[in-house]
N, C-alpha and C positions, 0 to 999 in steps of 0.2 A: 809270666809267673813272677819273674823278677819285680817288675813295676807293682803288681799287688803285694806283695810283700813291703815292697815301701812303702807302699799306701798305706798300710797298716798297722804298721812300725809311727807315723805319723800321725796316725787314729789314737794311738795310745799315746804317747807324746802330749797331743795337742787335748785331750780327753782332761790329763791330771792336772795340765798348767788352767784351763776354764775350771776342772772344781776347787782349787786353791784360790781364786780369783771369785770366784762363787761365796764362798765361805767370808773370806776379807769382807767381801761389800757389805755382806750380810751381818758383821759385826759392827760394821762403822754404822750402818743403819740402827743399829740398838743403840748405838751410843749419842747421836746423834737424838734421837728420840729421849735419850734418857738426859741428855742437856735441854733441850724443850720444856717437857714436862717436870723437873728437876722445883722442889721449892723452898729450895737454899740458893740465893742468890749471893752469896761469899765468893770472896775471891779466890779464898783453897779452892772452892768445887769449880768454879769456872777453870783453876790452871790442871785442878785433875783431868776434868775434861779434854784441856790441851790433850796433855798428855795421854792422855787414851788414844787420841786421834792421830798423833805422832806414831804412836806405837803401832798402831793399825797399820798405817802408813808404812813402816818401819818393816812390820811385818810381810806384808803383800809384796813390797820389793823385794824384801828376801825368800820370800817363799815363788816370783816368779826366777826368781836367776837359780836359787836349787836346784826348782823344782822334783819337790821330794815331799813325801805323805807327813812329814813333820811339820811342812807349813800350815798343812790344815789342822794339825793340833796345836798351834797358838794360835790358831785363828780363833778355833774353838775356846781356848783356852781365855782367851781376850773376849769372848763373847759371854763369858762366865761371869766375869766381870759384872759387866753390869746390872744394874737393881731392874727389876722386872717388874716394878711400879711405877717407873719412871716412865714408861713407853705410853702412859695413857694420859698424861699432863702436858699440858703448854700445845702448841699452835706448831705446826709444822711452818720451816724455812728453807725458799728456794737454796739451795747450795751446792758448789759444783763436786761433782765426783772426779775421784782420782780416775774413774774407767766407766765405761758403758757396760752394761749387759750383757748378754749375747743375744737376746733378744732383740737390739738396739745397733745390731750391725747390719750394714749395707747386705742385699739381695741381689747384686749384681752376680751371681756364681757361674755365671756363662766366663766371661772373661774379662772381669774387674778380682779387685784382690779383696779378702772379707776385711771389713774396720771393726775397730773393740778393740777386746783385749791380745787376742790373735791373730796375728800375720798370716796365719796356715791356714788355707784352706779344711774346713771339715771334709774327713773321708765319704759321707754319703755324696755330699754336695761333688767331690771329684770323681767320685764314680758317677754320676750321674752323666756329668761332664764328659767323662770318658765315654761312655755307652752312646753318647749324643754327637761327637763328633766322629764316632764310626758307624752307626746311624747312615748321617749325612755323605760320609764319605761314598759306603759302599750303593746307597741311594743314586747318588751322582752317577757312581760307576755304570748301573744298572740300566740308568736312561742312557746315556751315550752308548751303552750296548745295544739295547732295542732299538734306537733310532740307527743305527749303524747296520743293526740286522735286517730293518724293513729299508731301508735305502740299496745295500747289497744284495739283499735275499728276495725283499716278499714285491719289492717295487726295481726291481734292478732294469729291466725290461725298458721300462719308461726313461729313463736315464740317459740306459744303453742305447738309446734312440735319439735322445736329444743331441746326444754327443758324435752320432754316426751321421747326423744333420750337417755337424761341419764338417765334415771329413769324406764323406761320401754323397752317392746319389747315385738312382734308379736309371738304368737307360732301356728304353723300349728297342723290342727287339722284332719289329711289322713282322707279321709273316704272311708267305703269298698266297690271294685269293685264289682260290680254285677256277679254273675256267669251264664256262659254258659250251657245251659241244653237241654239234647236230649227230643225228644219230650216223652217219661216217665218217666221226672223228674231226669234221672241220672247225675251228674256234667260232663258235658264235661272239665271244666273250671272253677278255683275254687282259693279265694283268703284267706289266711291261712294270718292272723298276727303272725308278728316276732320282735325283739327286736334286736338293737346290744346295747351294751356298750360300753364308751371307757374312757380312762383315760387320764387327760392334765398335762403331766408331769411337764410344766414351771409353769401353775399356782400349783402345788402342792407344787414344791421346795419355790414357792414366798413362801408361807402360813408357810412351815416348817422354813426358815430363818427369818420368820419377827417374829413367837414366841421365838425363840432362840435368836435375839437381845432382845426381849424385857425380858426376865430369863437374859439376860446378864447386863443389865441395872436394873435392881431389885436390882442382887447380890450387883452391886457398891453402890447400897444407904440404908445405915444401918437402915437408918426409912421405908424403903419400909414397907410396914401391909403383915402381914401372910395371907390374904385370896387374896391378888393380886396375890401374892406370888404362893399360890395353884391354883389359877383359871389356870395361866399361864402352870402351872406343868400338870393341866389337860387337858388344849390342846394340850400339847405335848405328850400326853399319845394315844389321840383322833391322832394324826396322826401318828402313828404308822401301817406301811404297812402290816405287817402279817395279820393281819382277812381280810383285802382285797384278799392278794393274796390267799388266803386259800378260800373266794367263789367265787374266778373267777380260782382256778384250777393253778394258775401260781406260779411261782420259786419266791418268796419276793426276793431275789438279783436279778432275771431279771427287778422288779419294781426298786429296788433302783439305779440300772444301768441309767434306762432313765430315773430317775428323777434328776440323778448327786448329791446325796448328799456326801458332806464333810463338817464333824465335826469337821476337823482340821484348817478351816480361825476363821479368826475375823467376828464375826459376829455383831460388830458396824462398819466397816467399809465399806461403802455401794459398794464400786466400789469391793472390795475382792468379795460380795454378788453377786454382777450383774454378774463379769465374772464365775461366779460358777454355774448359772444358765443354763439348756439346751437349749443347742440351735439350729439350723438347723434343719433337715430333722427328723419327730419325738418327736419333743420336744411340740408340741401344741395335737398328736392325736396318742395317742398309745391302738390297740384295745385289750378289755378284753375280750368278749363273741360276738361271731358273728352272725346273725340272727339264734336268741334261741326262745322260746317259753317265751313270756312274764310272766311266773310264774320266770321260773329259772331267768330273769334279777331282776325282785323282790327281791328277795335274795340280790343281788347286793345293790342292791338303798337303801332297808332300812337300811346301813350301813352310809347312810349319808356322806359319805366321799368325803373330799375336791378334787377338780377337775373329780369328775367321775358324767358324763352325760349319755343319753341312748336316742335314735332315734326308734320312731317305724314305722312300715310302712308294709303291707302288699308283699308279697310272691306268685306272680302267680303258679300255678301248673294245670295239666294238666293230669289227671289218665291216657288216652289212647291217649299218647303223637305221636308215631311215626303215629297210624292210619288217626288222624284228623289234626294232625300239619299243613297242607296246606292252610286245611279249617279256619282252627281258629285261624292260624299267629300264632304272639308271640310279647310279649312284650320289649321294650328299655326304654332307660332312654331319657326322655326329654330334650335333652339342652338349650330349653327357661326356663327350671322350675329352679329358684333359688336353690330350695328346695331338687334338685335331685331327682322330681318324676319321674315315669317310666308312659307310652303310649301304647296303643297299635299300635304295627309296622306293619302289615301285617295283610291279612284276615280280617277274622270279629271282631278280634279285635280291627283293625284299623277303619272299616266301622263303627262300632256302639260304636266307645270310647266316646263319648259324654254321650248315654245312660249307659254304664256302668261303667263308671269312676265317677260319680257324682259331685258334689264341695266340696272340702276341706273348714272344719272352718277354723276359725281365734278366737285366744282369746288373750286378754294383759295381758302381766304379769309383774307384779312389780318386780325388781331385786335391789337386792345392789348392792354396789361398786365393788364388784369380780363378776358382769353381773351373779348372780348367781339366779335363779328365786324365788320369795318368795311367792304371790301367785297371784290367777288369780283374774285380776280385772273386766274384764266384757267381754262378746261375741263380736264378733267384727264380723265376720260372722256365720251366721247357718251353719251349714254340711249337706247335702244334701246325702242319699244313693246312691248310685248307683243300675241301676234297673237289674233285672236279665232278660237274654234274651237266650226264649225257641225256638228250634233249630226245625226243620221236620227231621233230622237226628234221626234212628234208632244206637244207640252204638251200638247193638249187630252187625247190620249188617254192620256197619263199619269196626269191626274189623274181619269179616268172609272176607267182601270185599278186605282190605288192604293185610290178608292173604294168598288170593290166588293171588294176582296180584303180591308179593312176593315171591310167590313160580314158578309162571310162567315166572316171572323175570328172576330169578336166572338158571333155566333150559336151556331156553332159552337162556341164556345170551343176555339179550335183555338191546337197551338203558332203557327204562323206560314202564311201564305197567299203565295204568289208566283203571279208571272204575266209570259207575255213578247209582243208582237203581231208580226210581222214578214209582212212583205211579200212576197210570195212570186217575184213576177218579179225581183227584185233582190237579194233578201237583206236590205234594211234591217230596221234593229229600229224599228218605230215607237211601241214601249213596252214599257220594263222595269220591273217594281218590287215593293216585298216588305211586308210588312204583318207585323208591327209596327216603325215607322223612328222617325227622331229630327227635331228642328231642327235644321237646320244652324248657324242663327242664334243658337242657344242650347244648346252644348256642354254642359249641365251634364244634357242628359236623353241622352247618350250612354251606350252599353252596349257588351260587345263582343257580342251578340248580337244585338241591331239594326241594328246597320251590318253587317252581312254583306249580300251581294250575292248571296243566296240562289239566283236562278235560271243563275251561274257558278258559284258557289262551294259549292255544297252538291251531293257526291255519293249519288242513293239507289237503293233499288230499283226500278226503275219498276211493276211488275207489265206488267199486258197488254194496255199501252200498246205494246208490242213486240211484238204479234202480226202487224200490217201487215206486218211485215219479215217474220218466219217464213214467211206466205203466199209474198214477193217471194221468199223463197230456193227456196220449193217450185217456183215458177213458171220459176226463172232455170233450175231444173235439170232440166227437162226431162222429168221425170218427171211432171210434174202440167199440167192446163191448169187455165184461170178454170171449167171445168164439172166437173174434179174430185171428186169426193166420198169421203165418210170417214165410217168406222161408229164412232161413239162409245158406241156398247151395252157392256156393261149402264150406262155414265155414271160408268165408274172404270177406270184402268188400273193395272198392278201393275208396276214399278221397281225392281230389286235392293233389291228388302223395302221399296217406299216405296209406298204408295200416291196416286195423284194422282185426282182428283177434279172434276165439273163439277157444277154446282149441279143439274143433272138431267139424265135419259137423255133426250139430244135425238138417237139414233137417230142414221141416216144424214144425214148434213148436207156441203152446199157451202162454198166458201169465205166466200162469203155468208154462211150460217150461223154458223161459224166465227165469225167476225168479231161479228154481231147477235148473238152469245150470248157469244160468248169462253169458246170450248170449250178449255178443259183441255187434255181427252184428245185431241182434234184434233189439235193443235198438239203434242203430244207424238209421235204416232204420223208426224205430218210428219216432224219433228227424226231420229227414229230410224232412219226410212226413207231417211236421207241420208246424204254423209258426214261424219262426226264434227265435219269445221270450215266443213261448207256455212252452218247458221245464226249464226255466229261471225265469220266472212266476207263475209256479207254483212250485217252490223248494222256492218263495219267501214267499209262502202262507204259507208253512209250520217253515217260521220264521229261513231260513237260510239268508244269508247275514244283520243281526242283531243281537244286544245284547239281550240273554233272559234276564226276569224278575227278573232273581238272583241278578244284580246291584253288582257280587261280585268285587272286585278289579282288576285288571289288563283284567277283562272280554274284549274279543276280538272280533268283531262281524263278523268274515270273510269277506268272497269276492265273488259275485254272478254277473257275468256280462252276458248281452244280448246280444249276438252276430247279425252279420248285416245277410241280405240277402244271400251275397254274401261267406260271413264264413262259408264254409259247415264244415271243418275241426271241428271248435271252438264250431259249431252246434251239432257235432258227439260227441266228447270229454264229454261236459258237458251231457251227457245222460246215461254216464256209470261211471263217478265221478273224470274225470280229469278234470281241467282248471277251478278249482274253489275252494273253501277256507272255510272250517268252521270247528267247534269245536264240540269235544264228547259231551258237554250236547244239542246242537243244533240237535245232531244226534237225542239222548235218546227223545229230545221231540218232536221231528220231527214222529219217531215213536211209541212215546202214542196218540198223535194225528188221527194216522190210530187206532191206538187200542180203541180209544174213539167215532170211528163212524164220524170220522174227525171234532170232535170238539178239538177245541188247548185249554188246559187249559197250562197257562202261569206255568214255574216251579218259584217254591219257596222254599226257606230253612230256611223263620223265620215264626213260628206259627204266624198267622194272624184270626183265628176263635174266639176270643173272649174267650181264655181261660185263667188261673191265669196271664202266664207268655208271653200275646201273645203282640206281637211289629205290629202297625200300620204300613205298608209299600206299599207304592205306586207303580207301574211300571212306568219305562222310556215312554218317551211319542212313541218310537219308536220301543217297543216291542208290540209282540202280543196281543193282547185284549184276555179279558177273555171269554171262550165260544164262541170265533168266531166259525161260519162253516166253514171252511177252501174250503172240497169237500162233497160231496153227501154221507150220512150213506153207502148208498149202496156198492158204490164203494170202498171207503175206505176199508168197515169189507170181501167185494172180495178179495180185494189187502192180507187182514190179514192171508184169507183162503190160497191165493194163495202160498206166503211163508210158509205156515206148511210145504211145500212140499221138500223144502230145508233142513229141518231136519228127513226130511226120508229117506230112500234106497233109492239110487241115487241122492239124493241131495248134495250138498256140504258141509253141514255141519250135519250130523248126529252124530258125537260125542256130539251137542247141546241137543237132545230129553232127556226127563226124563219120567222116567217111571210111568205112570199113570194120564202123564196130554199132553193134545195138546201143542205142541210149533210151534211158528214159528219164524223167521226170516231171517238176507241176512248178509253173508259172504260179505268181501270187501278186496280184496288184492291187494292194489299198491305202484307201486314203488319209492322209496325215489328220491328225487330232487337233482341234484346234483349242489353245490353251481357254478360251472364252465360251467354249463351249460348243459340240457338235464336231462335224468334218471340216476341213478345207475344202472346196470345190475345185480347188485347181494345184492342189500339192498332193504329191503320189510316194509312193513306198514301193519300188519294186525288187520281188526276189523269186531267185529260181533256186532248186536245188536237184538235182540229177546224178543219175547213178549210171555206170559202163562198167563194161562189159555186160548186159543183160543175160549174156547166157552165164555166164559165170561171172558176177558182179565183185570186181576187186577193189573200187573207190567211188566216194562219196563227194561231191563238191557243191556247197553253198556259197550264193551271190548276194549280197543284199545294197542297193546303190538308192540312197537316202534323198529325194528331193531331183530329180532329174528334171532339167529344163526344155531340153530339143524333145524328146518323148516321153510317155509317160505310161507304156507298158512293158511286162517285163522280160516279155517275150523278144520285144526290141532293145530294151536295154539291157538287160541282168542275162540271159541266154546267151549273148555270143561274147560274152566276158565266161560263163561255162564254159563255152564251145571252143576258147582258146585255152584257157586254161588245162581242163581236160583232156586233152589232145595232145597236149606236154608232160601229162602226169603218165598215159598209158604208154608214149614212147618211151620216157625217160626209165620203168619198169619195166620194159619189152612186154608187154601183153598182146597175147595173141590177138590177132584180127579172128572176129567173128562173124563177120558179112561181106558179102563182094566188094570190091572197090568199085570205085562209078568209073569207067571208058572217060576219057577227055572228051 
């Protein structure tokens, strides 16, 4: 308020002194005009003239040192003066003025001073000024606030991060994978923590040359104090490499090698320093103990020692590596994990990594300047366990399984052998696995044809191992009962130009028969006598042409096709187990299914009863339902009778029978496909699959041995790989004996 008041006080001031200076100019212009046009040129009217102009002169001086409203009345007064005829004669003449205008003054009114007649700023012009330099002021103010506010307030976050970059870092906090367990609690699958160590040679040498400049720098200054003095002498003492190398087992000159020290530069000379330091290949991670059991890294660590860090992380292992290796895959390293964790690659490692890998923490840690961690400031994530996941796999019988499938392998000189055991009242698998496998433990004897999971993953022909079902479809249809019979004379039938064939004229024969011989022509003469998609239809009932309920990895779900009217050939074919496509465990549960009174319990390999370690798991919407009827009790535990017959005198497989219990099952031997087109004539497929206990059937066991050299049926090959197998599964369950024992 003060300031405007002076401003104002100065408005008026500087107002009267420009209209006194106004008035002045404007009379000396009349006169000045009225000497021009003037036409008496005498010497009186030129000195009156003077004098006029003096007087003007005269006047304007004194009217600006007054200044007082009397100046503009001899201004006036003086402008009266003059003749008012004079201003239109004579020629105007450049002439200097006593003053400028105000018109004719400087424009600088920012911050120049006005020229003229007045020194003083006009009051608009300093108002203006004023309003302009608080304006600007408060303007200024305003950005440095908004930029202050989005820096603190709307972006702080991003900042706050930059800044936590130098000062902190994330430390992963593994957590342990869950282990895989048979269904008795035994580790299939098992995660052991381990430690490596390792030592950073470049930061170690930084550390050793930057005490050694600074002892060098001491020595130069005779007032250096005896306790810096010593401090320093005792860090040099603290990096001294022997008790290192002496708990990590190494040569202390192979330490002082990768860390390049020389005690012969200057060590105030920083460039001598830098090129003396290591560098290339080695110089940032050289290891001292390689996954050790976290005590002995212990050891290590509490030596405190400059550039040695330690990684921990868990160690898959796998006790019965070669037997389940298919089943349970194997682990790799993740190339999305920063962090170089490991996944599981295959199997059920891979299917259930989610449950058994759990979440790693996260914790912060504060670090100095040498990124060195000092301690932890808060959790940044929980760590989550990984859950442990109980198996239907029996170990023991895993590895009785794997061992014979190995041995008949190898005999044999066979491609590969598989085998699967399952339980017939419930579906579990209580043994999978494939001959020839790998170590889990030791990745380097991996192949891609050993890790296959052979009894999902591998679709073949079965041969007539698919007769059981051609009977069941004979049965289902009404046309036939269990006392049926069928003339296989002459022991060849003739096919839209194909000949089909039984190994001999077994005459009029039963289902029984059938089955104890695995009649060709039988089974053909069924097929044809039905319609076109009766045995197509029911192979489907029993859950061929789909995936079972295993859900395991690369599971295949064969190939089951309906043939037309007109396909008598394709008709024939699929009734004795050519012209169509499916897998060992579709086999094994195709046949617990008969052994269960034709109820399909879907198979399964992860506990699902509600026990400590049991995993919720669903079936595919396109597998079997549970406890479907498939066919008639009746029929079915007929068909079970009717294969005992196969393992007695004169069946095809009696090296199958064991002594003291009913068996039954069906031989299947056919011949390998040949990629060029047709069969092989001399490469064979043999597989059995059989069921025990016959009066009260408690397990299922399929053979399948790929390519066998010394023989080529499967009754010699693939039955007493059964007939061992089997034999360990019903003692290792005590199951009753159902039949005499044979006298020695």
């Amino acid at each position: 308020m003060r300031i405007f008041k002076s401003l104002q006080k100065k408005q008026q001031e500087t107002s009267t002194a420009d209209n006194t200076a106004e008035s002045t100019q404007q009379s000396s212009h009349n006169m000045r005009n009225k000497q021009v046009k003037s036409t008496e040129p005498t010497e009186e009217k030129q000195t009156k003239n003077k004098r006029q102009r003096s007087s003007a002169k005269k006047s304007q001086t004194k009217s600006n040192n007054k200044q007082s409203s009397n100046g503009k009345s001899r201004a006036n007064s003086a402008n009266n003066k003059e003749t008012p005829d004079n201003s239109k004669k004579g020629k105007k003449r450049p002439q200097k003025t006593a003053y400028s205008s105000i018109k004719t003054r400087s424009n600088n009114f920012l911050f120049g001073r006005v020229s003229g007649a007045s020194a003083r700023a006009d009051f608009e012009v300093d108002k203006f000024r004023y309003y302009f330099l608080w304006f600007m002021a408060c303007s200024l103010f305003v950005i440095l606030f908004m930029r202050a506010f989005y820096l603190q307030v709307i972006n702080a976050k991003v900042y706050q991060q930059k800044g936590n970059e130098f000062t902190t870092s994330k430390r992963i906090i593994p957590t342990y994978r869950g282990m895989i367990l048979d269904r008795n609690d035994l580790p299939l699958a098992v995660s052991a923590p381990l430690t490596t160590v390792s030592f950073d040679p470049r930061a170690y040498a930084q550390e050793y040359y930057h005490v050694r400049r600074k002892l060098a720098l001491l020595a130069q200054n005779p007032k250096a104090s005896k306790k810096r003095q010593a401090y320093w002498q005792k860090r040099l003492k603290e990096l001294d490499l022997t008790p290192l190398a002496t708990a990590a087992n190494i040569d202390v000159n192979k330490l002082k090698k990768v860390a390049n020290i020389n005690d012969n530069i200057d060590f105030l000379d920083e460039k001598a320093v830098q090129q003396a330091l290591p560098k290339g290949e080695g110089s940032r991670y050289f290891p001292l103990i390689s996954k050790v059991q976290p005590e002995l890294a212990d050891e290590i660590m509490a030596l405190r020692f400059t550039g040695v860090s330690k990684k921990d992380f868990y160690k898959r292992y796998y006790p019965q590596s070669y037997p389940s290796s298919q089943l349970l895959g194997f682990m790799g390293q993740n190339a999305n994990d920063p962090n170089g964790g490991y996944q599981g690659r295959s199997g059920l490692e891979r299917q259930y990594q989610e449950t058994l890998a759990g979440i790693n923490g996260e914790v912060l840690m504060l670090r100095d300047a040498k990124r060195k961690g000092l301690k932890e400031v808060k959790q940044l994530k929980n760590e989550k366990e990984g859950e442990d996941l109980q198996l239907t796999i029996d170990s023991r019988l895993q590895f009785l399984l794997y061992q014979e499938l190995e041995k008949v392998g190898r005999e044999q000189k066979a491609f590969w052998s598989s085998g699967i055991v399952i339980d017939v009242n419930t579906g579990e698998v209580l043994a999978m696995s494939t001959w020839p496998s790998y170590n889990a433990n030791n990745l380097n004897e991996l192949t891609g044809e050993n890790q296959r999971n052979r009894p999902v993953s591998d679709n073949f022909e079965p041969g007539s191992v698919m007769k059981p079902f051609t009977v069941a479809a004979a049965l289902e249809s009404g046309k036939y009962s269990t006392h049926s019979t069928i003339d296989t004379t002459p022991g060849y039938i003739r096919v839209k130009g194909y000949t089909i064939r039984d190994h001999a004229n077994l005459g009029r024969i039963n289902f029984t028969g059938l089955l104890q011989h695995s009649s060709n022509v039988a089974s053909t003469k069924i097929a044809l006598s039905l319609p076109p998609n009766a045995i197509s239809d029911t192979q489907r009932k029993f859950g061929f042409g789909q995936k079972t309920a295993l859900q395991l990895p690369g599971e295949q779900a064969g190939r089951i096709i309906t043939p037309k009217e007109k396909q008598k050939a394709r008709r024939a074919t699929i009734s004795y187990g050519y012209g169509l496509q499916v897998t060992l465990a579709q086999v094994a549960q195709a046949y617990a299914t008969l052994a269960s009174g034709g109820v399909m319990h879907p198979l399964s390999i992860v506990k699902t009863d509600g026990t400590k370690h049991a995993f919720k798991q669903s079936a595919p919407e396109d597998s079997p339902q549970n406890n479907q009827q498939t066919i008639s009790k009746e029929h079915a535990l007929s068909i079970v009778k009717m294969m005992e017959s196969v393992t007695k005198k004169g069946g095809t497989a009696p090296a199958a029978a064991i002594d003291g219990y009913r068996v039954a099952g069906k031989t299947g031997t056919s011949r390998r496909v040949n990629p060029e087109g047709g069969y092989y004539a001399d490469k064979y497929r043999t597989v059995f699959a059989g069921i025990a206990p016959v009066s009260n059937p408690r397990f299922v066991v399929a053979i399948l041995v790929e390519n066998p050299q010394k023989n080529k049926y499967a009754g010699q090959v693939s039955a007493p790989v059964f007939h061992n197998v089997m034999k360990e599964v019903l003692r290792l369950y005590n199951v009753p004996l159902d039949k005499p024992l044979k006298g020695k």
